[in-house]
N, C-alpha and C positions, 0 to 999 in steps of 0.2 A: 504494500500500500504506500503511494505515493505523502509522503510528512510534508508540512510545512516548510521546517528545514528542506528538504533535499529537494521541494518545488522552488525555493529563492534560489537554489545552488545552478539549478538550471535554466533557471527565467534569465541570471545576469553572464551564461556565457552562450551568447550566440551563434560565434563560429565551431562550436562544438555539435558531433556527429548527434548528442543528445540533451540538446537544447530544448527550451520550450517558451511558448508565445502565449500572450495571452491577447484574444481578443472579443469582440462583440458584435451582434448582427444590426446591421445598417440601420434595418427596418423594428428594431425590438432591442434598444438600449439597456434593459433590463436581460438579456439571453447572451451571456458568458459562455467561452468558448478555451480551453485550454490544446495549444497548436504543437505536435512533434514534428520531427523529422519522421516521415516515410519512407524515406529512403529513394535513391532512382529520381531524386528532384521533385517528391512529390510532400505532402504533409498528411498527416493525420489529425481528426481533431476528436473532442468529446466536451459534452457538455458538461462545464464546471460543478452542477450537481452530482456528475458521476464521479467526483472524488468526496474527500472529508471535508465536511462541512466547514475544517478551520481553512481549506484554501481559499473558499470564497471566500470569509471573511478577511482573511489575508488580501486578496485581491482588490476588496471595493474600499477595506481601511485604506489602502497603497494609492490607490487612485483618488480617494478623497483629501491624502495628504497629499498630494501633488507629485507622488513616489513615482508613478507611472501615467504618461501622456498620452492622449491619441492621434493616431494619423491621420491627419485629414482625407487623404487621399483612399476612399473602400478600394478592397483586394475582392477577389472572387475563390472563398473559399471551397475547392474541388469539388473533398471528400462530402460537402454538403451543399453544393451547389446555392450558393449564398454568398449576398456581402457582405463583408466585414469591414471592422476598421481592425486594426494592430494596436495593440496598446504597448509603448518600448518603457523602458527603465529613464528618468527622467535626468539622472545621470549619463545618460549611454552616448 
């Protein structure tokens, strides 16, 4: 099961094979999205409910202190055929 800890350890390295993103749907600011590497240039996602309830809360504290920014620019997430924004580390 993915921890708090080891979901900041991979939210802040990027260029690593097993990073992870977080983002949300265009159309539904409230629908949380946590983004891997699929491998092959592709991503995987799952909805933020399907982990421990402290990432979300880790996620929307992070976002509300100004921890994590969003991109203006929606992406078109594949694996759910949906926009997204990216939300990046607000240091990064």
């Amino acid at each position: 099961m993915l921890t708090v800890k080891k979901f900041k350890e991979k939210l802040g390295r990027s260029k690593h094979p097993d990073y992870l993103q977080v983002a949300f749907d265009a159309d539904n600011t409230n629908q949380f999205y946590i983004v891997g590497n699929g491998g092959m240039g592709t991503t995987v996602s799952a909805p933020v409910e399907s982990f421990l309830p402290e990432i979300k809360e880790y996620v929307i504290a992070t976002i509300n202190s100004g921890g994590l920014v969003k991109n203006e620019e929606a992406s078109l997430l594949l694996d759910r055929n949906l926009l997204v924004h990216y939300l990046s580390l607000a240091d990064a």
